[in-house]
N, C-alpha and C positions, 0 to 999 in steps of 0.2 A: 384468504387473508382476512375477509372480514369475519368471518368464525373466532378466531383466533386475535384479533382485535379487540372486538365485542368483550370476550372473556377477558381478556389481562387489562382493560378499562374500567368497565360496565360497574365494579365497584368503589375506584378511585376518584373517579370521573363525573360533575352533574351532568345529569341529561343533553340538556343544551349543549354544550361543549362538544359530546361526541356526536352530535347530530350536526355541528358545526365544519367538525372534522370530517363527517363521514360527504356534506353535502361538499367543503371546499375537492376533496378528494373525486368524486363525483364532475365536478365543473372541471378540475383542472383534466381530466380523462377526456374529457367533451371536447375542450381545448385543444388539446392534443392529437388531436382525430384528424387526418389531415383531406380523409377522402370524403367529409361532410360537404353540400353546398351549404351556402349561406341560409336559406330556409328551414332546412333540415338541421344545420346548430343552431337556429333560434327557439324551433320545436324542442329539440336535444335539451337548452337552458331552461325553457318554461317548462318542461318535464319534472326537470330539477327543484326549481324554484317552486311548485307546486307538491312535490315530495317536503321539501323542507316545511314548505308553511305546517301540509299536515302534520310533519312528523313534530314540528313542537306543539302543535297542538296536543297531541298525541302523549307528546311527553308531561304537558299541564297536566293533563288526567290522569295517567298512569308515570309516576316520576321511575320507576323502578325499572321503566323502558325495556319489559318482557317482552311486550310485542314485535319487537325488533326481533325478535330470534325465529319470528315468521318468514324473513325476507327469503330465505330459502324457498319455501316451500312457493312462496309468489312466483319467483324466478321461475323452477319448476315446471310450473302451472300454466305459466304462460307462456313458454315455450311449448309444452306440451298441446298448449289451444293452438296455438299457431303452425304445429306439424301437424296436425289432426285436421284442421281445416284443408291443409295441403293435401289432407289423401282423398279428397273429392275432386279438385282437379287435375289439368291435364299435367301438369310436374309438381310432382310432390317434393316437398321441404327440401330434403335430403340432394336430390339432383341440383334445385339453387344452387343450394351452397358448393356442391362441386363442382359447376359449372364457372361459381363466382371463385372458386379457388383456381381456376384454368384448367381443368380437369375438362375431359372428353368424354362427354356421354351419352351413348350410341341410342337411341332409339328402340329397339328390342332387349335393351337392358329397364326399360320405365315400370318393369311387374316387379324385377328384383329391387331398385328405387322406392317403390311404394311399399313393400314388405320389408323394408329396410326403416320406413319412415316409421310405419305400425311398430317395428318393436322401439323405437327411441318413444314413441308416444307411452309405451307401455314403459321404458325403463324410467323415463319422465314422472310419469303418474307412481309410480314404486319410491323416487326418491321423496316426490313430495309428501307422501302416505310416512315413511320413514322420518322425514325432516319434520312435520309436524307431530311426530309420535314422539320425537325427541324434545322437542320444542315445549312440548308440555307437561310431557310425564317427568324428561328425563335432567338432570342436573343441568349446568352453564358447559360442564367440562363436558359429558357425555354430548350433549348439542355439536360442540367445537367440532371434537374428536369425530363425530360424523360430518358435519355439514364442512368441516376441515379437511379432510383426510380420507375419509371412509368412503364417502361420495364420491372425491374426483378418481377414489384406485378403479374402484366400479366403471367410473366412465373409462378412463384407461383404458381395463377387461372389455369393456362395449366394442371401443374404437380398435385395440386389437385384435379380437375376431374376427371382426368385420374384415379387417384389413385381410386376416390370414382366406376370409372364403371369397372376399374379393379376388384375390390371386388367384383362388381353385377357379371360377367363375370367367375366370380371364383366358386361363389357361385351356377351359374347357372350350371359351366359344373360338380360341385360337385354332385350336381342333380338330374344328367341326364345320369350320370356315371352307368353303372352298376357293377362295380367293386367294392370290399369291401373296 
């Protein structure tokens, strides 16, 4: 959405305003959140509050608010450090989150888990590589139309592979089990 935001604004729009919009937008999501504790949305706000200040800063120096069409690649990035640093410990990224979506996950599945985490690092570090390639080279529209569109079909293709060799995986260790 904010691809495609950015684009049908970004010329209408002073800076301010959509940073306005993008920060109200931002809080009320925070807001919204109902499984924060109280520490963690006051972190969550000052996050906020601390993007805003910079971003009108940001927008004093450069009014034409290009650099906003980075937040992709940020996003990205930072996700990609954050599963990367997972594949040195004992549960990598990937197992979290399935475990925090109530998913079951067995203990001799943690090699396929971690080569699981490796290729999101790598699909990660691909879109960012893409998301800044567009970012700079390529028009507002070419930007959208990937950081829009093109990216999330990508993760789609990601998530349903995975999902189809998870099944083989499941299927296999079903198998090979000799347990009733």
């Amino acid at each position: 959405m904010f691809p495609f935001a950015l684009l049908l604004l970004i010329d209408h729009v002073p800076g301010f305003v959509l940073i306005a919009l993008f920060a109200t937008i931002a809080g009320a999501r925070i807001l919204l959140l109902d499984n924060l504790s109280g520490r963690q949305r006051l972190a969550a706000t000052a996050i906020v509050l601390i993007f805003c200040l910079g971003a009108f800063i940001a927008a004093r120096i450069d009014p034409d608010l290009s650099w906003l069409r980075s937040y992709p690649v940020l996003i990205s990035l930072a996700i990609a450090t954050w599963f990367a640093t997972t594949l040195f410990q004992a549960e990598p990224a990937t197992t979290r989150l399935a475990r925090l979506a109530g998913m079951d996950v067995p203990a001799h599945r943690t090699r396929y888990m971690r080569v699981l985490t490796g290729i999101w690092v790598a699909f990660l570090l691909a879109n960012a590589g893409i998301s800044g390639y567009t970012a700079v080279a390529g028009s507002t529209g070419t930007w959208a139309l990937y950081n829009g569109v093109i990216s999330y079909v990508l993760m789609g293709l990601l998530f349903a592979g995975e999902y189809l060799v998870r099944q083989i995986v499941i299927r296999r260790d079903r198998a090979t089990d000799p347990s009733p």
